[in-house]
BAZAMI-115989 format. One record per residue (C-alpha): residue number from 1; x, y, z. Coordinates in Angstrom, 2 decimals, m for minus. Example, Ala and Ser with C-alpha at 12.3 -4.5 7.8 and 13.67 -1.06 7.14 Angstrom:
+-----+---------+---------+---------+
|   k |      c1 |      c2 |      c3 |
+-----+---------+---------+---------+
|   1 |   12.30 |   m4.50 |    7.80 |
|   2 |   13.67 |   m1.06 |    7.14 |
+-----+---------+---------+---------+
This chain:
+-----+---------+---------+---------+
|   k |      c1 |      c2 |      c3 |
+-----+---------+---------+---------+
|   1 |   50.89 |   50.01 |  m65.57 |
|   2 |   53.63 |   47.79 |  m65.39 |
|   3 |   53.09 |   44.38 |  m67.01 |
|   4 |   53.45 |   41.35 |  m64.73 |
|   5 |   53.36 |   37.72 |  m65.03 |
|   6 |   53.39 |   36.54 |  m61.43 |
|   7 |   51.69 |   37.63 |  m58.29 |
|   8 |   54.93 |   38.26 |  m56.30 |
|   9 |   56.92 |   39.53 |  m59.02 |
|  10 |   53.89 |   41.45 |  m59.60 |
|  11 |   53.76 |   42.96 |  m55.85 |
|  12 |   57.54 |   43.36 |  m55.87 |
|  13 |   57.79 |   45.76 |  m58.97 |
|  14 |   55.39 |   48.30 |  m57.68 |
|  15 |   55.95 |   51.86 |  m57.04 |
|  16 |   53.71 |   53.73 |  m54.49 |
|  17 |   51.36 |   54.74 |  m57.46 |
|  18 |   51.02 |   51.38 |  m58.53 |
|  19 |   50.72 |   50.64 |  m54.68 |
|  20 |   48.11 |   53.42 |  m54.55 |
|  21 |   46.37 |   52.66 |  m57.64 |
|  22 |   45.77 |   48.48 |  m56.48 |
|  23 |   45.07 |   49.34 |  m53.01 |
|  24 |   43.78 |   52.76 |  m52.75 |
|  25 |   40.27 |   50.61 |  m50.82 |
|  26 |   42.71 |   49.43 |  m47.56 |
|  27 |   45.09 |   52.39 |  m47.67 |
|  28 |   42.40 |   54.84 |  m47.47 |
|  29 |   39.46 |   53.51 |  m45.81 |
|  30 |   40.04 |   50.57 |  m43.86 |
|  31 |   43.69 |   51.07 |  m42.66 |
|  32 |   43.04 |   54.29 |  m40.58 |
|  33 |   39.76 |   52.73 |  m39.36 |
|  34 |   41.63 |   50.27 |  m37.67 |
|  35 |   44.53 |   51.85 |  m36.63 |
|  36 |   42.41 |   54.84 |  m35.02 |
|  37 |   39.86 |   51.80 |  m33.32 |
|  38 |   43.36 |   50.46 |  m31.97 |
|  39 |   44.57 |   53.85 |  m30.87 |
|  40 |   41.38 |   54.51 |  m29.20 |
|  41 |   41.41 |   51.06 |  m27.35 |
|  42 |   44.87 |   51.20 |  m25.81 |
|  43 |   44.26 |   55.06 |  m25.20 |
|  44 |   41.10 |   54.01 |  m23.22 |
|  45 |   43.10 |   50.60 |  m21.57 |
|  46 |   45.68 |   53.13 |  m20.27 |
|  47 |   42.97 |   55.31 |  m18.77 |
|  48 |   40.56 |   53.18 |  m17.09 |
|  49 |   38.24 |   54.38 |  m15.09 |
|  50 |   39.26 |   53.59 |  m11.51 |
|  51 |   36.91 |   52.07 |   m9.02 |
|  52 |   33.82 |   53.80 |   m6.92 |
|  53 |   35.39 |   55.80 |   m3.97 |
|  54 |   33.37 |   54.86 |   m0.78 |
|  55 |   31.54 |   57.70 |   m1.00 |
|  56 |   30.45 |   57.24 |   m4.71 |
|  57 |   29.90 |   53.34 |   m3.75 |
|  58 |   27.44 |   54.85 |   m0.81 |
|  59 |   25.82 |   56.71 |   m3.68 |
|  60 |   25.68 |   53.51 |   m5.94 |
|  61 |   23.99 |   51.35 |   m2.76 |
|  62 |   21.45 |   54.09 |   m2.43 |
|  63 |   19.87 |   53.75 |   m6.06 |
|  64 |   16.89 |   51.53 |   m6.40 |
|  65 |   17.47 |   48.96 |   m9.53 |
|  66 |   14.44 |   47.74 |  m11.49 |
|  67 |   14.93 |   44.69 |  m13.98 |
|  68 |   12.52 |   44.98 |  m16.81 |
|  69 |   12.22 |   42.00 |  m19.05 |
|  70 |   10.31 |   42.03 |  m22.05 |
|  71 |   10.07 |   38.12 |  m24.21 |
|  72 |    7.66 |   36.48 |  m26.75 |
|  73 |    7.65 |   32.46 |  m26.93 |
|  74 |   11.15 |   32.22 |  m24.36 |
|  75 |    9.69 |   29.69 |  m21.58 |
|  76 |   12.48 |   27.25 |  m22.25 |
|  77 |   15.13 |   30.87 |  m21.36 |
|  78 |   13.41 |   32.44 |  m18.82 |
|  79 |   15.00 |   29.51 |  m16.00 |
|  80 |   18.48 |   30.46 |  m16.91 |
|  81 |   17.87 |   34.26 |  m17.11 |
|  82 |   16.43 |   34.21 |  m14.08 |
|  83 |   19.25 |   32.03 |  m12.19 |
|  84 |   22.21 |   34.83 |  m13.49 |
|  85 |   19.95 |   37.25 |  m12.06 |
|  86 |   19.69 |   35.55 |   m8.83 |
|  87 |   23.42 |   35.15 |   m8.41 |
|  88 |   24.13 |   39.10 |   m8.91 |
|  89 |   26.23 |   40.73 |   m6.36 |
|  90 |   24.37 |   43.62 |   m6.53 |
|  91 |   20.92 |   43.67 |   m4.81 |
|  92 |   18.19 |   43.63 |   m7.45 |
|  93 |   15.02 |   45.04 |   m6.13 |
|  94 |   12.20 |   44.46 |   m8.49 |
|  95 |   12.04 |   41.98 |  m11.65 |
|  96 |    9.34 |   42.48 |  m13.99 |
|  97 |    8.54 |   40.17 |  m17.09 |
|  98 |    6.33 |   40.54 |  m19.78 |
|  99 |    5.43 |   37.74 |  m21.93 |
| 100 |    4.26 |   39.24 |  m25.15 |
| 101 |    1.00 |   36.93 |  m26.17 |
| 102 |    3.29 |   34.05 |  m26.53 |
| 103 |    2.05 |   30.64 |  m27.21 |
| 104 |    4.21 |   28.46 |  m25.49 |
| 105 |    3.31 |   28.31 |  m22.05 |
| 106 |    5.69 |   31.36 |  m21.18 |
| 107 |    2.60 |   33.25 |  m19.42 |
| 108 |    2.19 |   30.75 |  m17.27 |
| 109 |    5.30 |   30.14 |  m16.02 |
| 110 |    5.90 |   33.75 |  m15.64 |
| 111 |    2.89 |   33.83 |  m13.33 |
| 112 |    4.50 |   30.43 |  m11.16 |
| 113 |    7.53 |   32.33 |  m11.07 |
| 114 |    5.77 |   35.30 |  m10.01 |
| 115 |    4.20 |   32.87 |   m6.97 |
| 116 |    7.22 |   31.32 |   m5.79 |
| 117 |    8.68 |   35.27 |   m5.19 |
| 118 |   11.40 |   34.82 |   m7.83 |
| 119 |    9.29 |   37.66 |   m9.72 |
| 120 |    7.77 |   40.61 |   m8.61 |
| 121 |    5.46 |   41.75 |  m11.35 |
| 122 |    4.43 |   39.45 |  m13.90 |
| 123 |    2.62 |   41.35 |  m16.90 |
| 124 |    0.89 |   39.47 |  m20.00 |
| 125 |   m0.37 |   40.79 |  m23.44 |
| 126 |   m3.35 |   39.14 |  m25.15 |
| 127 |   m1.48 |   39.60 |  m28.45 |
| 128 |    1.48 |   40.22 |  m29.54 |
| 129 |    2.58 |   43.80 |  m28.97 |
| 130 |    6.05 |   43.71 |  m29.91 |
| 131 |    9.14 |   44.72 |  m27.64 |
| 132 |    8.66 |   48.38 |  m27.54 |
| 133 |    5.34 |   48.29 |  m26.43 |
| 134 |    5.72 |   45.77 |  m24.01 |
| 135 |    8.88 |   47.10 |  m22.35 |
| 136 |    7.00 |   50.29 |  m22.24 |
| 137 |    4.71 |   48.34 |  m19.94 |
| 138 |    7.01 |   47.39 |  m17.51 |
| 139 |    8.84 |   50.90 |  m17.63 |
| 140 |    5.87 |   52.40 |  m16.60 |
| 141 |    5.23 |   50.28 |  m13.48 |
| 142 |    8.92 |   50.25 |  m12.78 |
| 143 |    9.78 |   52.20 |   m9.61 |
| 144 |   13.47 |   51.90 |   m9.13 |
| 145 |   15.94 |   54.78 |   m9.92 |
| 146 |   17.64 |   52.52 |  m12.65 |
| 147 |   15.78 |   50.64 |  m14.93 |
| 148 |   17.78 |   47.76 |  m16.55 |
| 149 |   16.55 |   46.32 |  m19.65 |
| 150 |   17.19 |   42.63 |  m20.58 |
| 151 |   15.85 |   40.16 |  m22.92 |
| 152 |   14.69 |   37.10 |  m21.70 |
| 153 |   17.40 |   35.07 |  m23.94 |
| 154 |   20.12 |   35.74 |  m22.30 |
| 155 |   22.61 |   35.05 |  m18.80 |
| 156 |   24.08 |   37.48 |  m17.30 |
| 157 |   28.06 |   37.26 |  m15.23 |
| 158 |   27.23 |   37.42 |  m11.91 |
| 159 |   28.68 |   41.16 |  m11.31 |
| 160 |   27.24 |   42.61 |  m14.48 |
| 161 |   24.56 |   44.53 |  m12.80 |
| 162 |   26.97 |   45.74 |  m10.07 |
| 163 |   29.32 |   46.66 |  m12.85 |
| 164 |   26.52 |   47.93 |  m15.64 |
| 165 |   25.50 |   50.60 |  m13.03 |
| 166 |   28.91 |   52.06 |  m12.02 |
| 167 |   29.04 |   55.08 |  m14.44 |
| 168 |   25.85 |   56.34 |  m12.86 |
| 169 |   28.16 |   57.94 |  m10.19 |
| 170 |   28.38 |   60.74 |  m12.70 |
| 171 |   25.01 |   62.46 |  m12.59 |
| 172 |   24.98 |   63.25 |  m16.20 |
| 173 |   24.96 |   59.66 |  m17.20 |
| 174 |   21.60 |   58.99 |  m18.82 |
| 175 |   22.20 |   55.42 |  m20.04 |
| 176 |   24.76 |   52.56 |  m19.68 |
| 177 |   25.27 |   49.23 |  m21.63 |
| 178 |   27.89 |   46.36 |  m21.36 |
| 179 |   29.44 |   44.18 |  m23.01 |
| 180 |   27.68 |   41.38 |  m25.35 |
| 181 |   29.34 |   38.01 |  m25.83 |
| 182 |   28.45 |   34.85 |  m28.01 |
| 183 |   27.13 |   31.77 |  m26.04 |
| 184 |   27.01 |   29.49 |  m28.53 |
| 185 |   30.40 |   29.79 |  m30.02 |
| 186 |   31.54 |   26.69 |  m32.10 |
| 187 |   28.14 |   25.78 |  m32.97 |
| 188 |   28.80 |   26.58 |  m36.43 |
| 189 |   31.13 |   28.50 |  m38.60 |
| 190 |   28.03 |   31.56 |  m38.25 |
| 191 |   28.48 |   31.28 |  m34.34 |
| 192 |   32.48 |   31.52 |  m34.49 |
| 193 |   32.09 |   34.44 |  m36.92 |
| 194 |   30.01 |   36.55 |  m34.68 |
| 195 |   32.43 |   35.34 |  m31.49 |
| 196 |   35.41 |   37.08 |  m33.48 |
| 197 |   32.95 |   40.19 |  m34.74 |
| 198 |   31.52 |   40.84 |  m31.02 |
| 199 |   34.86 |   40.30 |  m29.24 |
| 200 |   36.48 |   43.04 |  m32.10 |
| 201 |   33.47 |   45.00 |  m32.80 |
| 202 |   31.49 |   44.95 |  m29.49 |
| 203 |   34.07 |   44.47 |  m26.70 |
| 204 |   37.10 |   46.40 |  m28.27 |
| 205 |   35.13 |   48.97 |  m30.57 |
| 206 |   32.23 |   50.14 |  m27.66 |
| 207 |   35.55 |   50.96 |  m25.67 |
| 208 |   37.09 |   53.23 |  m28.47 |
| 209 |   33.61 |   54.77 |  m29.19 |
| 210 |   33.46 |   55.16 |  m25.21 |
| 211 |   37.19 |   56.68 |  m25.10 |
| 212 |   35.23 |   59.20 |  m28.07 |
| 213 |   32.16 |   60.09 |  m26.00 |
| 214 |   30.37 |   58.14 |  m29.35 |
| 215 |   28.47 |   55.09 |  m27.76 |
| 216 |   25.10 |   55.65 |  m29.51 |
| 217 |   23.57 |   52.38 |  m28.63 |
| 218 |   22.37 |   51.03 |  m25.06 |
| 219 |   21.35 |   47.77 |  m25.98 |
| 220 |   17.86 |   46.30 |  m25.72 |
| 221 |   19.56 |   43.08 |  m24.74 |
| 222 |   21.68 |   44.79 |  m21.69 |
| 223 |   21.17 |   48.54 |  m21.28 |
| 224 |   20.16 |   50.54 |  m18.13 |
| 225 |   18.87 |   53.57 |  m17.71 |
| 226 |   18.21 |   56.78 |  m15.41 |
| 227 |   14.69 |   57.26 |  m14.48 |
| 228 |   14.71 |   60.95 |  m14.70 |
| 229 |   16.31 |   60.45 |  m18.47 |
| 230 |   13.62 |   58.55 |  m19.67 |
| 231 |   10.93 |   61.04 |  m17.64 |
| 232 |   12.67 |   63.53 |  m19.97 |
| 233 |   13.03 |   62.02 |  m23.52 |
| 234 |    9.70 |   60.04 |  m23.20 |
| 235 |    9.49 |   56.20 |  m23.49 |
| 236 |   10.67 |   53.39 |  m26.51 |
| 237 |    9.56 |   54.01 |  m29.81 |
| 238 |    7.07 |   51.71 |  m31.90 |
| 239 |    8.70 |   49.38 |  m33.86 |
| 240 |   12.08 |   48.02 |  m34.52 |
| 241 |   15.71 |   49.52 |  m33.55 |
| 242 |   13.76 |   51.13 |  m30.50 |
| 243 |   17.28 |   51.08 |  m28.10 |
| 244 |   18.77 |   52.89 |  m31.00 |
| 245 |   16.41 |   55.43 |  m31.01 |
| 246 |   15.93 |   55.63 |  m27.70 |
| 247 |   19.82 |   56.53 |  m26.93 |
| 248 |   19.70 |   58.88 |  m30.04 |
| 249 |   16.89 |   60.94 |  m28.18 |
| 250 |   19.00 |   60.75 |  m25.05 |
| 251 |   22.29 |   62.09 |  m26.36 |
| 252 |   20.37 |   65.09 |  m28.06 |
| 253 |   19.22 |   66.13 |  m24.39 |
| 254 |   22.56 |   66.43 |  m23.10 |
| 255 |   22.51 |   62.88 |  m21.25 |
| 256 |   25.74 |   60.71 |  m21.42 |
| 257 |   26.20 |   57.62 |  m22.54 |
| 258 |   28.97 |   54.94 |  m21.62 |
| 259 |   30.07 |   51.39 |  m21.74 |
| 260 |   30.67 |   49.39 |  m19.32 |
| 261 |   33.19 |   47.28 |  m20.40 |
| 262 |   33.65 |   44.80 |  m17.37 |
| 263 |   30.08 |   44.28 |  m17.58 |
| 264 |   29.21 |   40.97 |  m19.30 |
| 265 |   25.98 |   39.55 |  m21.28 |
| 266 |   26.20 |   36.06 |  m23.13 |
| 267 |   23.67 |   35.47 |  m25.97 |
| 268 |   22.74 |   32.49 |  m28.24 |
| 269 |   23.38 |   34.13 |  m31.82 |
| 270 |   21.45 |   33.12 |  m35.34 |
| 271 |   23.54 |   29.82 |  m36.44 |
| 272 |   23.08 |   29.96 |  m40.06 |
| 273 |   23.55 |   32.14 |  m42.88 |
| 274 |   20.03 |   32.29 |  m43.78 |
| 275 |   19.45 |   33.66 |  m39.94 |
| 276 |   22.02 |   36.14 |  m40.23 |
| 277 |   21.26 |   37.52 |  m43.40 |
| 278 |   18.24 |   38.25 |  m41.85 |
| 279 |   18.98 |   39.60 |  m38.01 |
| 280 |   21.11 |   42.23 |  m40.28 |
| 281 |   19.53 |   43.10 |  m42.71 |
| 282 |   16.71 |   44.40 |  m40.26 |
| 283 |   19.35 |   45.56 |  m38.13 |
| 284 |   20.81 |   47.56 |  m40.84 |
| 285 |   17.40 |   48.78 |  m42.10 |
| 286 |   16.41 |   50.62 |  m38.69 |
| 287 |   19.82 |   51.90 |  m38.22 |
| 288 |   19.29 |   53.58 |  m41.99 |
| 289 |   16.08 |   54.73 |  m41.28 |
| 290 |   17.10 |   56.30 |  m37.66 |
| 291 |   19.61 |   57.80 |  m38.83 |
| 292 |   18.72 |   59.13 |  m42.36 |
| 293 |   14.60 |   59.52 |  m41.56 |
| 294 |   14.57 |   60.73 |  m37.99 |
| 295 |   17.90 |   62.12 |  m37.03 |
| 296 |   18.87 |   63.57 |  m40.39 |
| 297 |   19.07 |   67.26 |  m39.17 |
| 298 |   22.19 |   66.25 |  m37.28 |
| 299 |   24.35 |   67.33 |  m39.78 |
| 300 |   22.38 |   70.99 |  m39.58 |
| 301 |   23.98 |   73.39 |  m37.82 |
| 302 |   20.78 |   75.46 |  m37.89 |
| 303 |   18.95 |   72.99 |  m36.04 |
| 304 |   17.64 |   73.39 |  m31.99 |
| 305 |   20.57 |   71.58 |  m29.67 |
| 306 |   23.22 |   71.34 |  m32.32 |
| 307 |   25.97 |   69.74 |  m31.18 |
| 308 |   29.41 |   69.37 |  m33.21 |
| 309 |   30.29 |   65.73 |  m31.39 |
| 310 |   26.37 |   64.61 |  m32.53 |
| 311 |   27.83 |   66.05 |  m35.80 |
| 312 |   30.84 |   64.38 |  m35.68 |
| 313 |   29.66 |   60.88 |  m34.89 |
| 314 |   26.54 |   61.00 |  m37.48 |
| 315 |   30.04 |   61.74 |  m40.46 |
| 316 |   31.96 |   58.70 |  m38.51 |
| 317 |   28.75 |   56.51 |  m39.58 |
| 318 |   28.70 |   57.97 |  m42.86 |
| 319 |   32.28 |   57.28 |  m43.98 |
| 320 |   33.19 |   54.20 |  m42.40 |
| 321 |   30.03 |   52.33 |  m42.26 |
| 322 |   28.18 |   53.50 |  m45.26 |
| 323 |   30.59 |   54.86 |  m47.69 |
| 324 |   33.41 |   51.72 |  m46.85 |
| 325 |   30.27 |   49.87 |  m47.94 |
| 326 |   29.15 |   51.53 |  m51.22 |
| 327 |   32.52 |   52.07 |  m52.62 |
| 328 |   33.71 |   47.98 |  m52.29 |
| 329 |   31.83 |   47.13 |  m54.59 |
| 330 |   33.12 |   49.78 |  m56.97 |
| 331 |   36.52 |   48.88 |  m56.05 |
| 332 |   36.07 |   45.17 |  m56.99 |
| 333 |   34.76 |   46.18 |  m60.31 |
| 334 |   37.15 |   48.74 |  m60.99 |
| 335 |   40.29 |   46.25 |  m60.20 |
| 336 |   39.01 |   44.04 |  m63.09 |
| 337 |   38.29 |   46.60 |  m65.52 |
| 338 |   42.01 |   47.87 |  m64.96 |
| 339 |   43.92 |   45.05 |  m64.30 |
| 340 |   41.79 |   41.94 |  m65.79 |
| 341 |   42.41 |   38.42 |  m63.96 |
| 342 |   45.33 |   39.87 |  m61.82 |
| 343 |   42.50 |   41.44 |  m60.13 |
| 344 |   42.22 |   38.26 |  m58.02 |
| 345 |   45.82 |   38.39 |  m56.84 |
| 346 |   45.11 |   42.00 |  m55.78 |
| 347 |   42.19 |   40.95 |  m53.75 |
| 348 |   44.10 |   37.96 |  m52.48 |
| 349 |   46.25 |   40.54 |  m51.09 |
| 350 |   43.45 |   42.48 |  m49.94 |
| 351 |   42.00 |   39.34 |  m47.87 |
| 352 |   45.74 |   38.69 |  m46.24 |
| 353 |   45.74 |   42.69 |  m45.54 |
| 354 |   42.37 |   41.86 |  m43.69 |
| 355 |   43.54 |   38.67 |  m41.86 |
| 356 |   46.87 |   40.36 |  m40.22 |
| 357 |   44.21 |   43.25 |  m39.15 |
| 358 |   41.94 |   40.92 |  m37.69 |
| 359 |   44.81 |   39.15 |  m35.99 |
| 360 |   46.23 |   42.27 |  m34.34 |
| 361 |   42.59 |   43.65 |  m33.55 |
| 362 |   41.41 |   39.82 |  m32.55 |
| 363 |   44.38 |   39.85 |  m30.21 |
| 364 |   44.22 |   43.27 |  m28.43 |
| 365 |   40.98 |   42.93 |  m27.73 |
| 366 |   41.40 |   39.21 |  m25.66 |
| 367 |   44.20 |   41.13 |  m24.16 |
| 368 |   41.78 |   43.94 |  m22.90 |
| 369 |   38.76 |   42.31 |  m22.63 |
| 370 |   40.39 |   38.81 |  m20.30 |
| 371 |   37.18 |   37.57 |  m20.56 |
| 372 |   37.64 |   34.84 |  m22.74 |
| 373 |   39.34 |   31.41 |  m21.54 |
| 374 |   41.11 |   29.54 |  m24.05 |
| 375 |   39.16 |   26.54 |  m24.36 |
| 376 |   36.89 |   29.56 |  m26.51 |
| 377 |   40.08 |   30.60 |  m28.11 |
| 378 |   41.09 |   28.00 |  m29.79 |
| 379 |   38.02 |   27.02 |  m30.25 |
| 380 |   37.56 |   29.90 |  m32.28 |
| 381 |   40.48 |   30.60 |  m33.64 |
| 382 |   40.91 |   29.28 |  m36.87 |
| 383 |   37.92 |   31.32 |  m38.11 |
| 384 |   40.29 |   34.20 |  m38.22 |
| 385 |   41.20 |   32.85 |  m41.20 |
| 386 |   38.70 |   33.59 |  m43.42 |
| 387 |   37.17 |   36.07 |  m40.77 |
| 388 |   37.86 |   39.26 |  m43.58 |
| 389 |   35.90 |   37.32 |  m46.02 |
| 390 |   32.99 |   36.62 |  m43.73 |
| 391 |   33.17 |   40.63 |  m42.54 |
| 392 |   34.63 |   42.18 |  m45.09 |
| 393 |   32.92 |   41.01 |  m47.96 |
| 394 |   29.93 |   38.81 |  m46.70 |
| 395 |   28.56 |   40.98 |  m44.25 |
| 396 |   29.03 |   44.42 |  m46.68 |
| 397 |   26.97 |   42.61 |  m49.10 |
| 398 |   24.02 |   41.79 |  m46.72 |
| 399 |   24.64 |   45.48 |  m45.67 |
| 400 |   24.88 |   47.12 |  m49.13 |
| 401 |   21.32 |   44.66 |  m49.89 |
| 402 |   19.34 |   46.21 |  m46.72 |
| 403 |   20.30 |   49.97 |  m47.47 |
| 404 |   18.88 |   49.73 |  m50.97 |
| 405 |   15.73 |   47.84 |  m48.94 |
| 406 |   14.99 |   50.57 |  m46.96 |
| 407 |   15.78 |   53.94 |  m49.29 |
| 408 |   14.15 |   52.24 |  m52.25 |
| 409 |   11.24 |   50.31 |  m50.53 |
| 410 |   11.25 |   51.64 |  m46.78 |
| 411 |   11.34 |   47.91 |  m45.72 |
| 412 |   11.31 |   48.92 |  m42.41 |
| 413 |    7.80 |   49.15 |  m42.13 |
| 414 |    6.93 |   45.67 |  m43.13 |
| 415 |    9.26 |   44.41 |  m41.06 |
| 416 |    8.11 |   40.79 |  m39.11 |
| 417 |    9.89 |   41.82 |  m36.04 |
| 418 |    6.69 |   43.88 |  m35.08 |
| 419 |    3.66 |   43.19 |  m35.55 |
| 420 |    1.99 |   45.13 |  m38.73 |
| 421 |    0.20 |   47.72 |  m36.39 |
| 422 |    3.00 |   48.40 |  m34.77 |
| 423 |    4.91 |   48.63 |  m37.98 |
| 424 |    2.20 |   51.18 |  m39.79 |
| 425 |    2.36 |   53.50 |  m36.26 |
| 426 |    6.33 |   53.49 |  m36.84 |
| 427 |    5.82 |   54.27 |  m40.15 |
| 428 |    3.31 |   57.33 |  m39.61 |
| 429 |    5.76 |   58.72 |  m37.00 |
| 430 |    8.53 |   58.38 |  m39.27 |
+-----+---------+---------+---------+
């Protein structure tokens, strides 16, 4: 290696070798992630899917929806849920809420609301059940065509609905989700973070995963589903990352899932790092043990209802969510075992690499998306700055901490988030 005194005159005097040999991480791994994201975005801008024909709108009209809402301790949410869903265009024609042995009056206001007319089944648990169970109540009594699934936390646009259920003119649809968007933006630097990552991640990258046939995930926040899907594939499963699972089982039976991308949900999000660190690392945990404990044989080819694009998108999770994450940190180390203290003006590079991806990604996907006004915008915009430090580096290390949680000590299972029976049934499934 060439000696250097000076980060420019440093950058400036290196071959591709050298080039290769600083920033084999970006050139390799993150580079064509976000160029084939991008790709995959406009690809899917350019072909949108054009609106219902009459007759498929007469098809739409004819469905039955059922809302199913599922909360524990939301009383001060449940007016403001309940409002978006008044204000839908499209007809709604059941709401049921389940208050999951909450403790803060929410069972009794469900049960005023119930009175009044605004809801139409109001279901309670004596204890705390957690939201598989208790959205498997409501699905049960549901009796609409579509079952929607929404948390209690959140407002809704007032076409989302209308707009959530539009793929359902294609009878092979199983599921649907939409889009998820940050409420409480500019709260704190956590809030702004996660505007940027659901705008980039969640607006932009559901539409290249939907352009790829690859959306694996109708959320338990905004997700609706065909009644004669779930019939098939059989109801939630116990325990955390239940929508997950849920979709998984639904793609292995030949259902479709897509995004709806017009379809908006707005969400408060955890507004400090201690509440963040947390929400992911559980999040990370039950996508780990979904997809290494109980969808593991989809990288068989021996195995009943193989499918090459199951295949394909179980490797896609493999290299650029869980290999990107192993191999920083063994690209960190490795820079300061070979190049010493100019190690840090090869990651400064790295982190300016990041920011003018995050621009160009940050950018298309406001373009796309023209959800966003830009009182948000600015708002959030100087975030971008150190955006690739909060994602790239941050957010890898909660990641990299929760996958050694769950393959060393199944962490899973103990898991708050449901209650311990709950947890221990998951567990002996799994």
């Amino acid at each position: 290696m060439v000696e250097l005194d000076t980060p420019l005159i440093m950058l400036g005097q290196l071959d591709w070798l050298n080039w290769l040999a600083m920033f084999w991480f970006m050139i390799i791994l993150e580079i064509p992630r976000y160029t084939l994201s991008g790709l995959a975005v406009l690809l899917s801008s350019l072909k949108r899917r054009s609106s219902p024909t009459t007759a498929e709108r007469q098809a739409l009209d004819r469905l039955t929806i059922s809302v199913v809402i599922a909360g524990h301790n939301e009383a001060d949410a449940i007016e403001k849920c309940l409002r978006s869903l008044r204000e839908q265009t499209r007809k709604i024609d059941e709401i049921i809420f389940i208050d999951d042995g909450s403790t803060d009056g929410m069972r009794e206001m469900i049960n005023r609301y119930c009175q009044s007319g605004q809801i139409d089944i109001a279901l309670s648990n004596q204890v705390r059940s957690g939201k598989s169970a208790s959205c498997n109540f409501g699905f049960t009594l549901a009796k609409g065509d579509i079952i929607v699934n929404l948390d209690a936390d959140c407002s809704y646009d007032c076409d989302a609905i209308e707009k959530l259920i539009e793929p359902f003119t294609d009878p092979l649809v199983g599921a649907t989700t939409g889009a998820l968007g940050v409420r409480n933006y500019g709260y704190s630097a956590v809030t702004s973070y996660q505007a940027i990552e659901y705008i980039t991640a969640i607006a932009m990258g559901k539409r290249a995963l939907d352009m790829l046939d690859l959306v694996v995930c109708a959320s338990g926040a905004f997700g609706a589903f065909r009644r004669e899907a779930i019939n098939q594939v059989g109801l939630l499963a116990p325990g955390p990352g239940e929508d997950f699972d849920l979709t998984l089982r639904l793609r292995r039976s030949g259902w479709k899932v897509r995004f709806a991308g017009d379809s908006w949900c707005f969400t408060d999000t955890p507004a400090t790092f201690k509440a963040i660190i947390r929400q992911r690392r559980r999040w990370d945990r039950d996508t780990t043990r979904t997809r290494m404990r109980k969808f593991r044989d989809a990288l068989h080819p021996g195995r009943r209802r193989f499918s090459l694009l199951e295949t394909f998108e179980q490797v896609e999770w493999l290299v650029m969510n869980l290999l990107v994450t192993l191999v920083f940190p063994i690209y960190v180390a490795y820079l300061f075992l070979l190049f010493g203290n100019e190690a840090i003006y090869i990651l400064l590079s790295v982190a300016v690499a990041y920011f003018i991806l995050d621009i160009a990604g940050f950018s298309m996907a406001l373009a796309i998306c023209r959800r966003y006004d830009s009182k948000m915008i600015v708002r959030i915009f100087p975030y971008l700055l150190t955006y690739g430090l909060y994602n790239g580096v941050f957010m890898r290390c909660v990641r990299l901490y929760a996958y050694f949680e769950e393959w060393v000590h199944r962490a899973s299972t103990r898991d708050s988030y449901s209650p311990s029976r709950v947890s221990r049934q998951a567990h002996y499934i799994r």
